[in-house]
SEKEFI-114647 format. One record per residue (C-alpha): residue number from 1; chain; x, y negated, z. Coordinates in pm, 1 decimal, always signed. Example, Ala and Ser with C-alpha at 12.3 -4.5 7.8 and 13.67 -1.06 7.14 Angstrom:
// SEKEFI-114647
<mipa drentor="1" vexlo="A" x="+1230.0" y="+450.0" z="+780.0"/>
<mipa drentor="2" vexlo="A" x="+1367.0" y="+106.0" z="+714.0"/>
// end
This chain:
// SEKEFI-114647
<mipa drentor="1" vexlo="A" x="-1420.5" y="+242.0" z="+6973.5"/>
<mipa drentor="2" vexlo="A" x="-1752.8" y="+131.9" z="+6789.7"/>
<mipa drentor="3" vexlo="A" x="-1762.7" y="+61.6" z="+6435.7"/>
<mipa drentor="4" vexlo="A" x="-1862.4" y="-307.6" z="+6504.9"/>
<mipa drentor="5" vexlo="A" x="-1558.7" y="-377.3" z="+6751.4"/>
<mipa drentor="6" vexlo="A" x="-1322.3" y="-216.8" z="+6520.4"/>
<mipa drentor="7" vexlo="A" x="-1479.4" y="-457.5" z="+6229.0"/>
<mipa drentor="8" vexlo="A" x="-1420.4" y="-723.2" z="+6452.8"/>
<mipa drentor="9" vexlo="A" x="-1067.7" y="-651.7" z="+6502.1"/>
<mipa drentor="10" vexlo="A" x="-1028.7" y="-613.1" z="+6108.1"/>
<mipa drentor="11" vexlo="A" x="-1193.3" y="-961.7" z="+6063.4"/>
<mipa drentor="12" vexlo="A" x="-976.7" y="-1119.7" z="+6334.9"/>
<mipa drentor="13" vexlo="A" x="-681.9" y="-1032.1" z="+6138.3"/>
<mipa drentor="14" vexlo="A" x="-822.3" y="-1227.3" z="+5853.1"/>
<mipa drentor="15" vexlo="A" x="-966.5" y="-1563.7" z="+6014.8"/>
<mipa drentor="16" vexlo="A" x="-816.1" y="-1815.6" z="+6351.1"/>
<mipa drentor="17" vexlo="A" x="-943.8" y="-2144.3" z="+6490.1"/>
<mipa drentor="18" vexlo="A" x="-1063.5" y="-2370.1" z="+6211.1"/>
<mipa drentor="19" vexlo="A" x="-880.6" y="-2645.9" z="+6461.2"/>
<mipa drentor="20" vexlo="A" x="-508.4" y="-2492.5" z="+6526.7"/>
<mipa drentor="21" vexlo="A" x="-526.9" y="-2161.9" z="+6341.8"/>
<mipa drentor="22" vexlo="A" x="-467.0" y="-1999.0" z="+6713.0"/>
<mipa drentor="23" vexlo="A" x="-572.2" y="-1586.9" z="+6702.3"/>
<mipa drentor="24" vexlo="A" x="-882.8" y="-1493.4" z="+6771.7"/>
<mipa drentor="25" vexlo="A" x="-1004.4" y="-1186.7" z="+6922.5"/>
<mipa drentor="26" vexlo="A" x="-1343.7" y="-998.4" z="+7026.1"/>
<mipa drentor="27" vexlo="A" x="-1457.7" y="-1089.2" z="+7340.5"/>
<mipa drentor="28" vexlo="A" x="-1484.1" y="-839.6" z="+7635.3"/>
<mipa drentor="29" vexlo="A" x="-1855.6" y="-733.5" z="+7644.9"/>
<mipa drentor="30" vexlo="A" x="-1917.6" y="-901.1" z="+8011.9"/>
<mipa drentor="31" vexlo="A" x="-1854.0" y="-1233.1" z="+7868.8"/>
<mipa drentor="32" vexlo="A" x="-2073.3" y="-1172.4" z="+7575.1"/>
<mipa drentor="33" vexlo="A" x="-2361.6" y="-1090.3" z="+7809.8"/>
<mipa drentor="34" vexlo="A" x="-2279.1" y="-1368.9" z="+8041.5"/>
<mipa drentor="35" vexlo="A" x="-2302.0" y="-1646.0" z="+7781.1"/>
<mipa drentor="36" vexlo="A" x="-2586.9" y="-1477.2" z="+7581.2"/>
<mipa drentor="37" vexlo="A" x="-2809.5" y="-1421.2" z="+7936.2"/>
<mipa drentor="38" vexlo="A" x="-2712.7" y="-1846.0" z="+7971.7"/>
<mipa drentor="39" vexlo="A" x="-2831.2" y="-1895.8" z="+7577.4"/>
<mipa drentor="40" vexlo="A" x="-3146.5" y="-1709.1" z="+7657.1"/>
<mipa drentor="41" vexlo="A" x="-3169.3" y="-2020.1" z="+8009.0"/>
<mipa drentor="42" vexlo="A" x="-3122.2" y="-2287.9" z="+7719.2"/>
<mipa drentor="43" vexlo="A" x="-2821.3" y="-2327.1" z="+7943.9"/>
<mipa drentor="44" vexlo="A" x="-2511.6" y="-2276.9" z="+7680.5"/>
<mipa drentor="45" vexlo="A" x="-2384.2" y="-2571.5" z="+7514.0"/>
<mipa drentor="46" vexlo="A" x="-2138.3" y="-2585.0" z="+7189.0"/>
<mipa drentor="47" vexlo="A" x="-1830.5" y="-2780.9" z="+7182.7"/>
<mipa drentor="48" vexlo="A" x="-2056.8" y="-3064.5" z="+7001.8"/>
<mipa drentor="49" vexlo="A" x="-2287.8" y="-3088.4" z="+7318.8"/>
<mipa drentor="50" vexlo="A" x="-2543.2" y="-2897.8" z="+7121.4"/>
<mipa drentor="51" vexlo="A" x="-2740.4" y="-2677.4" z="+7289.6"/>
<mipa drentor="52" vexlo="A" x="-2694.2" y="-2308.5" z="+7106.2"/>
<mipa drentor="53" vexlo="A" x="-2994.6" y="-2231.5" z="+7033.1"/>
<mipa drentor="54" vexlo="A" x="-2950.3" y="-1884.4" z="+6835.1"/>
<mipa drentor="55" vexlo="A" x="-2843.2" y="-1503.3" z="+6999.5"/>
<mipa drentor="56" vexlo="A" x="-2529.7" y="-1374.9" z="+6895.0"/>
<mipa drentor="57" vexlo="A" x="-2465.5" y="-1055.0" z="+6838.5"/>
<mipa drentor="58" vexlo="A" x="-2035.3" y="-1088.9" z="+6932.5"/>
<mipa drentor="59" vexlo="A" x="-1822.5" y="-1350.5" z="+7004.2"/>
<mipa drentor="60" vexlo="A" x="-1507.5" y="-1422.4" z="+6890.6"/>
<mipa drentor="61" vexlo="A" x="-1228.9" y="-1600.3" z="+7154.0"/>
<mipa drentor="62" vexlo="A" x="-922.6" y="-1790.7" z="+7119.4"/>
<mipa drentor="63" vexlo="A" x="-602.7" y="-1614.8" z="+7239.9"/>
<mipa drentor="64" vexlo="A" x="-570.7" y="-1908.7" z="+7501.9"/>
<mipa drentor="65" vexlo="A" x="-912.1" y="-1829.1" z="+7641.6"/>
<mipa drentor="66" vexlo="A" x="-1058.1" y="-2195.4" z="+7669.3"/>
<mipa drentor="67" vexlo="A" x="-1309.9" y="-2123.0" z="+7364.4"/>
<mipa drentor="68" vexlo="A" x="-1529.5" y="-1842.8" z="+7205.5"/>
<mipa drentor="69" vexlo="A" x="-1730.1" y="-1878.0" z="+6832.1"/>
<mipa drentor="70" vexlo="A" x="-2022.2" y="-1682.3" z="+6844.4"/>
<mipa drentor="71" vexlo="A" x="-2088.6" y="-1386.8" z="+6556.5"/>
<mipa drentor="72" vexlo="A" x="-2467.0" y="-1335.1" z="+6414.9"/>
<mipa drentor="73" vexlo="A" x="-2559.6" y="-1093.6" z="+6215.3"/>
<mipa drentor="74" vexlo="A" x="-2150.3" y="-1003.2" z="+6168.9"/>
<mipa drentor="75" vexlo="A" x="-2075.2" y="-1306.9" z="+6022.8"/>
<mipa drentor="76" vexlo="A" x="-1827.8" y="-1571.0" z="+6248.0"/>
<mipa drentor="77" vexlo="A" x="-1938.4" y="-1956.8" z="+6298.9"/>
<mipa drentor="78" vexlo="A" x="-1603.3" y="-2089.7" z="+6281.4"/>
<mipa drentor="79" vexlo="A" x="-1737.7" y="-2456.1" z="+6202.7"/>
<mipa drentor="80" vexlo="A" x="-1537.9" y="-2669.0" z="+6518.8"/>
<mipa drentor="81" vexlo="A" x="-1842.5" y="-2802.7" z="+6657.5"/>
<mipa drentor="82" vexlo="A" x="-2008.9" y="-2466.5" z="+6738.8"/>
<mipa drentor="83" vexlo="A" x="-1729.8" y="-2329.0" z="+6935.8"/>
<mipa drentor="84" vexlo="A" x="-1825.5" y="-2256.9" z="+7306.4"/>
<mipa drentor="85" vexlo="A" x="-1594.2" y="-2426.4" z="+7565.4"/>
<mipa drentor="86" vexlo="A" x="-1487.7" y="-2159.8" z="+7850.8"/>
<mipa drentor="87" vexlo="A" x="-1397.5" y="-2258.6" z="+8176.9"/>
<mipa drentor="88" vexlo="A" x="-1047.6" y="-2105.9" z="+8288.4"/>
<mipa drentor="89" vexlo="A" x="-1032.9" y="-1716.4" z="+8310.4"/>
<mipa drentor="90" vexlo="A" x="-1387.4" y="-1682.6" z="+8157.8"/>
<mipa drentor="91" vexlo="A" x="-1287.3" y="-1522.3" z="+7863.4"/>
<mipa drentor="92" vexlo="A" x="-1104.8" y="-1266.7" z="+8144.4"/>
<mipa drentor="93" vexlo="A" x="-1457.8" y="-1121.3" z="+8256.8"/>
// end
């Protein structure tokens, strides 16, 4: 395992949704590419209908799956209205 997934991991067990304090864990590294080829389009909105407009690095994903907060630079954007909404089984990929 790489040093930065295993840091993820150790900040996951500090930090949950800002909304319902759900889990959070690192996202599988297909989704990561997915969304970040669709924030290089100008195609990958946040939960506030803002477009995200800077690369991440990692993102970090709900336990449920339906959202992901993207990680720069190792730190986590947990504010609510920069989570990315995931369609069903996304966060699977």
């Amino acid at each position: 395992m790489s040093t930065e997934l295993q840091e993820l991991r150790d900040l996951c067990e500090l930090i949950a949704d800002p909304d319902d304090h759900e889990p959070l864990q690192p996202a599988p590294a297909a989704l990561v590419e997915k969304l970040g080829a669709l924030q290089r389009q100008r195609a990958l909105r946040e939960r506030s209908g803002a477009l995200v407009e800077e690369p991440f690095d990692a993102l970090l994903v709900r336990a449920r799956g339906d959202r992901a907060f993207p990680v720069r630079d190792g730190v986590a954007d947990l504010l609510p209205g920069s989570a990315i909404l995931l369609q069903p089984g996304e966060a699977d990929a």
